[in-house]
C-alpha positions as CSV (number, residue, x, y, z in Angstrom):
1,X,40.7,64.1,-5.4
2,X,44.1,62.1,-5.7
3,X,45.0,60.0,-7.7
4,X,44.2,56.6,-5.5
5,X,40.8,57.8,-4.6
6,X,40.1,57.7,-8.8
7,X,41.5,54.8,-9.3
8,X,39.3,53.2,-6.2
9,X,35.9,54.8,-8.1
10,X,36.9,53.8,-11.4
11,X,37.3,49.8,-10.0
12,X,33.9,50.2,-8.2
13,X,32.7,51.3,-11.7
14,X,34.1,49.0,-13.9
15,X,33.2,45.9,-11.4
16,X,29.3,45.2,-11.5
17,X,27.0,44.6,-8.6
18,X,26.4,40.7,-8.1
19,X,22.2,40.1,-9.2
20,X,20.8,37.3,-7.8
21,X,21.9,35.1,-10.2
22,X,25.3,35.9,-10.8
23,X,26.3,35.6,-6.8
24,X,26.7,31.9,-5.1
25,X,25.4,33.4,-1.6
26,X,21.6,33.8,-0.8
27,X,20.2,37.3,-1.2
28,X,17.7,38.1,1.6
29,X,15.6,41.5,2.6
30,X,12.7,41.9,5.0
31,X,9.6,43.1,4.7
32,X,7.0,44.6,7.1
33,X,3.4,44.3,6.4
34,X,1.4,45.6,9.6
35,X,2.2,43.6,12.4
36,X,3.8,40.9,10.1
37,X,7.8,40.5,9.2
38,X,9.1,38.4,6.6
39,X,12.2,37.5,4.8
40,X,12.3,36.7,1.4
41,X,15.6,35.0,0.2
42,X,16.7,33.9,-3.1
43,X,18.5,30.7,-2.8
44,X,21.6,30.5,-5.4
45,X,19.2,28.1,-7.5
46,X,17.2,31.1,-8.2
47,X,14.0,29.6,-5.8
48,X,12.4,32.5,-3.7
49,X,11.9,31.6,-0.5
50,X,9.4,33.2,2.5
51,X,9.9,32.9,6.0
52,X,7.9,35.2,9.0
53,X,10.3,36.7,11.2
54,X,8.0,38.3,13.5
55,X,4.0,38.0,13.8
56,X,2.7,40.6,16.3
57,X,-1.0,39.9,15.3
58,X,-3.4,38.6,17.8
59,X,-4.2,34.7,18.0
60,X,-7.6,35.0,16.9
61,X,-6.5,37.1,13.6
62,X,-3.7,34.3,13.1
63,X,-6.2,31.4,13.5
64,X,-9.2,33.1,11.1
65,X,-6.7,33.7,8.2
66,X,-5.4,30.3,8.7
67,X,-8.7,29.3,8.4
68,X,-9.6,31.5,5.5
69,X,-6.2,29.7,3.9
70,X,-7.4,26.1,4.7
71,X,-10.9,26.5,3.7
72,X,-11.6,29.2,1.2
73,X,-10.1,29.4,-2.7
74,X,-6.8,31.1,-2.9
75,X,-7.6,34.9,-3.1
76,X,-10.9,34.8,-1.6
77,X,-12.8,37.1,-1.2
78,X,-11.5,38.6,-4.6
79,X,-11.1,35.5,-6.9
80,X,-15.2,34.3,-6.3
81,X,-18.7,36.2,-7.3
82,X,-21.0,37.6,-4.7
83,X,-22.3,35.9,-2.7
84,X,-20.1,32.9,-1.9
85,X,-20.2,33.6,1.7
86,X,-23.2,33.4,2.6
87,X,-23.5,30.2,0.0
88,X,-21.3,28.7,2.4
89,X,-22.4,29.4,5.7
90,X,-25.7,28.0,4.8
91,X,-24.0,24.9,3.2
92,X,-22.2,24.5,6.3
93,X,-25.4,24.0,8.2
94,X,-26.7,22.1,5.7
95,X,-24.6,19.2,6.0
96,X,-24.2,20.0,10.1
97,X,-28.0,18.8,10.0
98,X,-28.1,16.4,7.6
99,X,-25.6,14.0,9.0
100,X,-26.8,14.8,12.7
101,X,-30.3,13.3,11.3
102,X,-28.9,10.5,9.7
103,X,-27.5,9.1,12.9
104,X,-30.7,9.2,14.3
105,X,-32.4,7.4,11.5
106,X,-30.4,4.7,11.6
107,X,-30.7,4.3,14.9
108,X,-34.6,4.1,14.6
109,X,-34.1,1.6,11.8
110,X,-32.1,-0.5,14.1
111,X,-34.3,-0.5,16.7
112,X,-36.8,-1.4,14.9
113,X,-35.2,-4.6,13.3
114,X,-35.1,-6.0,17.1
115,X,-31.2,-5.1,17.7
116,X,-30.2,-2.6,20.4
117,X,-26.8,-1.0,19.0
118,X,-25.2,2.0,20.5
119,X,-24.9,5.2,18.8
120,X,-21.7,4.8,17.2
121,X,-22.5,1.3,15.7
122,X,-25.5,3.1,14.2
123,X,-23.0,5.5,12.0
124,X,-21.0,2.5,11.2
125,X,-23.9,0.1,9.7
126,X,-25.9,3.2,8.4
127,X,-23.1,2.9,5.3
128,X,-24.9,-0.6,4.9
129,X,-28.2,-0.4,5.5
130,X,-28.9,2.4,2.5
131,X,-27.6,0.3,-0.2
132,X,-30.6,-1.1,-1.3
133,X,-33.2,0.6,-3.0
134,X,-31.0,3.6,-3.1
135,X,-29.7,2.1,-5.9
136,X,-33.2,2.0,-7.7
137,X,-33.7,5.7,-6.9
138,X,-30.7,6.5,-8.3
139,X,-31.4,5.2,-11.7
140,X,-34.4,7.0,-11.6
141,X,-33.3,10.4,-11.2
142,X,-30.2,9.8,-13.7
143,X,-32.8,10.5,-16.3
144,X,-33.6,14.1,-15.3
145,X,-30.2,15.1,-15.9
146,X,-31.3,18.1,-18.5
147,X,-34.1,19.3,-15.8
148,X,-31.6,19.4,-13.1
149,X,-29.3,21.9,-15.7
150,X,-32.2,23.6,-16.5
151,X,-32.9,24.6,-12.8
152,X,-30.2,23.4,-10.8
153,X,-31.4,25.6,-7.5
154,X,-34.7,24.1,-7.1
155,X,-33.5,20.4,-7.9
156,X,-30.9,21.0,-5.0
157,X,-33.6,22.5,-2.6
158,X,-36.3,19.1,-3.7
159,X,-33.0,16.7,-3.5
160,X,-32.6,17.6,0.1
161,X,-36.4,17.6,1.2
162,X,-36.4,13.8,-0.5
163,X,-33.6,13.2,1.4
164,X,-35.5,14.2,4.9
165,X,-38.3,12.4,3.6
166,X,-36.3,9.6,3.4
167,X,-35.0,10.2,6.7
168,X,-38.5,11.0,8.2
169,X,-39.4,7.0,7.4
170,X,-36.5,5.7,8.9
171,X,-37.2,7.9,12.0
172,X,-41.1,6.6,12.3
173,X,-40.1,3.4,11.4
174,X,-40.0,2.0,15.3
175,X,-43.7,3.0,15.1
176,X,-44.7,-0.3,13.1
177,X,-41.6,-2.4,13.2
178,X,-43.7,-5.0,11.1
179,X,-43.3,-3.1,7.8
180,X,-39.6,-2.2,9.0
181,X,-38.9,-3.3,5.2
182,X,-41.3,-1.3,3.4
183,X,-40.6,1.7,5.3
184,X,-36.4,1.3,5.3
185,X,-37.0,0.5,1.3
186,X,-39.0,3.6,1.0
187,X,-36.6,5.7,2.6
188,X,-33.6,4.5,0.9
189,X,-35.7,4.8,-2.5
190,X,-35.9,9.1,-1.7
191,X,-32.5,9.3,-0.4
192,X,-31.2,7.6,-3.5
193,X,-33.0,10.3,-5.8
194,X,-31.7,12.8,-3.9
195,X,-28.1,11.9,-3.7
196,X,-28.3,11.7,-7.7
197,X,-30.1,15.4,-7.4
198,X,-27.9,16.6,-5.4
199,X,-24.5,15.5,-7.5
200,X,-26.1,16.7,-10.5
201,X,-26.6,20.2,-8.9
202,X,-23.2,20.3,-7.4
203,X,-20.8,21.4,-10.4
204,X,-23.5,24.1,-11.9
205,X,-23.6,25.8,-8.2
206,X,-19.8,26.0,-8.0
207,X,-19.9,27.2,-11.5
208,X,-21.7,30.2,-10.7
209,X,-19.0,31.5,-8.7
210,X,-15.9,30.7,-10.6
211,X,-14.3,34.2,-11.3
212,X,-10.8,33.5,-12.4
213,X,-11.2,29.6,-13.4
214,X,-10.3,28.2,-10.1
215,X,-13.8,25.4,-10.4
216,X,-11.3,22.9,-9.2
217,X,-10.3,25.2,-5.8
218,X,-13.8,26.1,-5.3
219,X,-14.8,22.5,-5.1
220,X,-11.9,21.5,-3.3
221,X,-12.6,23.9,-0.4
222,X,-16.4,23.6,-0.3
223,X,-15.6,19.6,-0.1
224,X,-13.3,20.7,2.9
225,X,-16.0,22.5,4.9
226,X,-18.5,19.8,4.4
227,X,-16.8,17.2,5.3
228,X,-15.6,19.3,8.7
229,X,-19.3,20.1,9.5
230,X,-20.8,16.9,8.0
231,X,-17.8,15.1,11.5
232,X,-19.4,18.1,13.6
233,X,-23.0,17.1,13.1
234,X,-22.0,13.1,13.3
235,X,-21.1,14.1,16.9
236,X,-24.1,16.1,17.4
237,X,-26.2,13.0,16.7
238,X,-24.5,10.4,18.4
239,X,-24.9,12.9,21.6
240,X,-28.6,13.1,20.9
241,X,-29.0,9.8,20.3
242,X,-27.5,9.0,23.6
243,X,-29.8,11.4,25.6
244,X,-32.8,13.5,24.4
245,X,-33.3,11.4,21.7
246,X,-32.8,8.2,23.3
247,X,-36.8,7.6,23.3
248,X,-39.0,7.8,20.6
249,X,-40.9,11.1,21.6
250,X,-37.8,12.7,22.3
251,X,-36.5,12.0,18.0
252,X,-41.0,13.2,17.1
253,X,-39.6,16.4,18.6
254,X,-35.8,17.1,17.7
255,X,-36.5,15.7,14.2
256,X,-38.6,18.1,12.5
257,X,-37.2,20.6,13.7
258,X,-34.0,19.9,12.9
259,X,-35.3,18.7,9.3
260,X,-37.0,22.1,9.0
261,X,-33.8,24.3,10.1
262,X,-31.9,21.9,7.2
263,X,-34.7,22.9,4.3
264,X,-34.2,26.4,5.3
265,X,-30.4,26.7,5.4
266,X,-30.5,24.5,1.7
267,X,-33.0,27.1,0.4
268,X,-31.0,30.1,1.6
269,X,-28.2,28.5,0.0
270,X,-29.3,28.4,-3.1
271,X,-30.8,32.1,-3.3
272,X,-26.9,32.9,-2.6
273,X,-25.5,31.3,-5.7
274,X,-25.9,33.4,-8.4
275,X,-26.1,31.4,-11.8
276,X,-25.0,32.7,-15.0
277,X,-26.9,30.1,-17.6
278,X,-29.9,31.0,-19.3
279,X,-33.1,29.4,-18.3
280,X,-36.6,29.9,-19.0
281,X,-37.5,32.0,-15.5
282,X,-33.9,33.7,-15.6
283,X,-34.5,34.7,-19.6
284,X,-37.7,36.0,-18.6
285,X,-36.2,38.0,-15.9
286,X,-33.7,40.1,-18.1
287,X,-36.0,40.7,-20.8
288,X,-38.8,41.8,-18.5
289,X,-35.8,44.2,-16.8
290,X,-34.7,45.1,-19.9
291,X,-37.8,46.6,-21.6
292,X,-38.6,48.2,-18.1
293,X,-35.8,49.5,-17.3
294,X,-33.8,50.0,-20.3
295,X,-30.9,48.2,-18.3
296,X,-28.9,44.5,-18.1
297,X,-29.1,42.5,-14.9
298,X,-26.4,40.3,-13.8
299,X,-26.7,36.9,-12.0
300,X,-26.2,38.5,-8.8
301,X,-29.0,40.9,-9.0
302,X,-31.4,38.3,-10.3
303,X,-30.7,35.5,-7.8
304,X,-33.2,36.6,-5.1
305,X,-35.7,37.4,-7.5
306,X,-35.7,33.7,-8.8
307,X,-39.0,32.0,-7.5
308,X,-37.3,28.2,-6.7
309,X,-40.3,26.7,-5.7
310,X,-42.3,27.5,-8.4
311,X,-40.0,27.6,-11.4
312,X,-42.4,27.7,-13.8
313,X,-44.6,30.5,-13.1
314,X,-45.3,33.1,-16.2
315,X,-44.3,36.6,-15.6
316,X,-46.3,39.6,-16.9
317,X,-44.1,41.9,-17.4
318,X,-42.1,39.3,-19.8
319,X,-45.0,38.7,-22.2
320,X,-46.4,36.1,-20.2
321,X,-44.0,33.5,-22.5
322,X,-44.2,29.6,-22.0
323,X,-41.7,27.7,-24.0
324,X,-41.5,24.1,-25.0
325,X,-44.9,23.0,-25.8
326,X,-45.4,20.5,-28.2
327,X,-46.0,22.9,-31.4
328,X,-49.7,20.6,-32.4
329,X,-50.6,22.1,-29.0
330,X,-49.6,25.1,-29.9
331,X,-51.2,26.4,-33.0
332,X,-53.5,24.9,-36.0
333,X,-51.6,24.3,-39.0
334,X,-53.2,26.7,-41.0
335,X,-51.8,29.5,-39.0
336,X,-48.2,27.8,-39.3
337,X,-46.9,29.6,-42.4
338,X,-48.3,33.2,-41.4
339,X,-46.1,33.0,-38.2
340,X,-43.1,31.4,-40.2
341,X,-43.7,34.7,-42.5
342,X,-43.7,36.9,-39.6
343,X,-40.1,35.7,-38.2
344,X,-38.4,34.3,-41.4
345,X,-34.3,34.4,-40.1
346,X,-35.3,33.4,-36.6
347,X,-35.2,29.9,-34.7
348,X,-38.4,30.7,-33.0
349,X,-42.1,30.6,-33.2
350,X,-44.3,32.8,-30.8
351,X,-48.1,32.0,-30.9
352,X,-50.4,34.6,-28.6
353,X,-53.4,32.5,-26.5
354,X,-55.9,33.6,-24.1
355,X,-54.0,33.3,-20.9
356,X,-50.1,32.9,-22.1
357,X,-47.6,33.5,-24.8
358,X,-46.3,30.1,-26.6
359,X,-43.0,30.0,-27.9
360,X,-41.0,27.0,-29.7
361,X,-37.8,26.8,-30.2
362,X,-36.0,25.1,-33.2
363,X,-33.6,22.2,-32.2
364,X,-30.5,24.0,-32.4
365,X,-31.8,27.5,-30.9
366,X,-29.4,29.8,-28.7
367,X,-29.5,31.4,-25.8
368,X,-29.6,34.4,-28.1
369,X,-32.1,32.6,-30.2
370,X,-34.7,32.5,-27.2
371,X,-33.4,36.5,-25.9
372,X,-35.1,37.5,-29.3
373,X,-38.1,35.5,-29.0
374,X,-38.5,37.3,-25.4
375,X,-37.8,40.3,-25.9
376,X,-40.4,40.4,-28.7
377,X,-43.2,39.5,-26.8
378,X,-42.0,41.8,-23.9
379,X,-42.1,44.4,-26.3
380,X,-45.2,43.7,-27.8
381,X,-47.0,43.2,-24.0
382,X,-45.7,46.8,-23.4
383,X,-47.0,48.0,-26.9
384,X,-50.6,46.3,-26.4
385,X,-50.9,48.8,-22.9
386,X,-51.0,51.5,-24.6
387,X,-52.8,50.9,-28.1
388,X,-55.0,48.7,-29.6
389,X,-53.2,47.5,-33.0
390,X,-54.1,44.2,-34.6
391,X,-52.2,41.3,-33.0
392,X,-49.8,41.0,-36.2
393,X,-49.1,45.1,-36.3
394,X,-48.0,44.7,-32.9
395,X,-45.3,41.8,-33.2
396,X,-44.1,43.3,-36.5
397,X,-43.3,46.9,-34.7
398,X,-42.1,44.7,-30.9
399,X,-39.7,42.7,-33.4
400,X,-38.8,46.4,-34.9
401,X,-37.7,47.5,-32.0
402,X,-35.9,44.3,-30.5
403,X,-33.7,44.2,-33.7
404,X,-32.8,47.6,-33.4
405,X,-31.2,47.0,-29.7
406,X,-30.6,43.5,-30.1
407,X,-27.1,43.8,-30.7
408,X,-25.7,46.4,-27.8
409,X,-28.1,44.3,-25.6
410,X,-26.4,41.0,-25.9
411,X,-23.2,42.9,-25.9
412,X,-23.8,43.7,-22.6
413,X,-25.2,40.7,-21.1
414,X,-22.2,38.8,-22.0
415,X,-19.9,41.8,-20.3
416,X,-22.3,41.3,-17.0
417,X,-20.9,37.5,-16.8
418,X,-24.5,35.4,-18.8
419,X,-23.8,32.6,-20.9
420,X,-25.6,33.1,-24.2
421,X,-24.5,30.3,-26.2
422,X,-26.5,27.8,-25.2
423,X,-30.8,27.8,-23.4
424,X,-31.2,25.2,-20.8
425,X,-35.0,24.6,-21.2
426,X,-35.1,21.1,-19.3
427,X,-35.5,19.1,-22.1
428,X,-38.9,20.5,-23.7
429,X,-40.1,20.1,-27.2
430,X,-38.6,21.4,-29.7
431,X,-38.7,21.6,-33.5
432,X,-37.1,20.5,-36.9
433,X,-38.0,21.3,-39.7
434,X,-37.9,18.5,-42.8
């Protein structure tokens, strides 16, 4: 090696190589992903900036992810819970129904007041025609607010069959256009419960998908899709309206079946989403699981399970537990202090009857509060199979066993997503002590 050739390597040495943020010209490179080429650049502000070069991908696979972009949370299907998909779907064709019914409605309603619109005006005036004892309805259902958090799912699934009743008045109303008044006020009543039902449900559902806090994207996009599909079933009704269902018989067909096809696709809806708060049917659940099985379910194993038409309904294998009573109900007050003695840290009361467990909460009780209560008269229904101990005997050894396990259990209910700070009973009874 001479002696220019050193000097040249000890130059390129001693000079550094220019970083993006040192040089004044844009440094660029490409990148091939698939069928996909882009160039990333950073400008000599330091932005980064994207641009595809080259897209090779079919139109169809450009089209669905633009669609996936426009309409789904960023990330999806990775940043939402199970189940969001099909949640969707069914909401979809939820609102495609609902508004293709209301143009129909609000036809019949016009008809039957004497005037003869076409089916465009009919989406136009319908904005004016429910604003009367909607209103009323609403106020009504604001005050079941706690029930609705307590069982969100079966509040949205009765919101929407209000709302077809509603609908269902409007539809018949042609039928005796001398009580067009009492059957539009009637209609307008439901659909104004079920507007307030179906608000209050809203945020809870959404909830039970958030997986990396993105509530505000979720409800962003599922606003997007219904308002799409809400435009598409608009022009679905004024085409009915302006052929099959231009005659009376023609809406006594189309509309219950379309009604029918709307229930079913909210219902389906619902079993998708799979909520993480603690209710009474959902408690019940994990602890009958739990002593069965020995294992924690999460939301999304539980959400089919869930009875949403029947919320209430005692299971077996859970101790047969009904919370909220009013305690007088309950028990006699005699036998008040010997179940305070039995459970003396807890917030809870259990009281065995004939057909059903009762259990009362104190005011401020837990989630965790009503776990224990649970899990002690699953335990002791388990226990009473198997031997015949005095009823006392049995929930001293259940409550044994359930404060042995109470801790790891809990542990692991909050690692499989449950919220166990607070018990959404729906506003029951419960008790303070003076």
């Amino acid at each position: 090696m001479n002696l220019l050739e050193k000097l040249k390597m000890q130059k390129n040495q001693a000079t550094p190589t220019p970083s993006p943020s040192m040089s004044s010209d844009p440094v660029n490179w490409l990148e091939i992903s698939g069928s996909v080429s882009r160039r990333y650049q950073f400008e000599p502000d330091g932005d980064l900036s994207v641009k595809v070069v080259n897209d090779s991908r079919p139109v169809f696979n450009r089209v669905a992810e633009s669609f996936v972009t426009k309409f789904f949370p960023a990330g999806y299907p990775y940043s939402v819970n199970e189940g969001y998909l099909r949640y969707t779907q069914f909401r979809a064709m939820q609102h495609f129904t609902s508004a293709a019914l209301s143009v129909l409605s609000t036809q019949s309603l016009l008809f039957a007041a004497g005037l003869r619109p076409t089916p465009a005006q009919a989406t136009v005036v319908s904005w004016i025609i429910k604003d009367g004892m909607q209103h009323m309805g609403k106020l009504i259902c604001s005050n079941l607010g706690t029930r609705m958090d307590s069982e969100p799912k079966s509040w949205r699934i009765l919101a929407d069959v209000l709302y077809d009743l509603g609908t269902g008045f409007e539809v018949l109303s042609p039928l005796c256009p001398q009580l067009f008044l009492e059957m539009a006020s009637i209609g307008n009543f439901a659909k104004g419960m079920a507007v307030v039902a179906a608000r209050a449900t809203r945020l809870p559902i959404y909830s039970s998908f958030v997986k990396e806090g993105n509530l505000s994207d979720l409800f962003a996009k599922g606003e997007a899709i219904s308002t799409v599909f809400n435009v598409m079933g608009l022009g679905v009704g004024i085409q009915l309206a302006s052929t099959i269902c231009s005659s009376m018989e023609g809406k006594m067909i189309v509309g219950p079946i379309m009604s029918v096809f709307h229930i079913y696709c909210v219902y389906e809806e619902m079993r998708a989403a799979p909520v993480n708060t603690l209710n009474p049917q959902r408690t019940a659940l994990i602890a009958a699981d739990y002593v069965k099985t020995g294992k924690v379910s999460t939301p999304a194993d539980l959400r089919y399970r869930e009875d949403l038409l029947f919320p209430g309904k005692l299971i077996e294998e859970a101790g047969n537990v009904k919370v909220g009573r009013s305690l007088e109900k309950v028990l006699k007050p005699s036998k008040l202090q010997k179940l305070r003695t039995a459970f003396p840290k807890e917030k809870f009361i259990l009281s065995i009857g004939n057909k059903w467990t009762d259990m009362v909460l104190e005011l401020d009780a837990s989630g965790e509060d009503a776990l224990r209560g649970w899990l002690v008269a699953a335990y002791a229904s388990e226990m009473g199979k198997s031997v015949d101990d005095p009823i006392v005997d049995l929930f001293g050894r259940a409550y044994e066993k359930m404060d042995s396990t109470f801790d790891l259990f809990v542990s692991e209910l909050r690692g499989k997503g449950w919220h166990t700070d607070r018990f959404l009973d729906g506003g029951r009874s419960r008790l303070a002590w003076s």
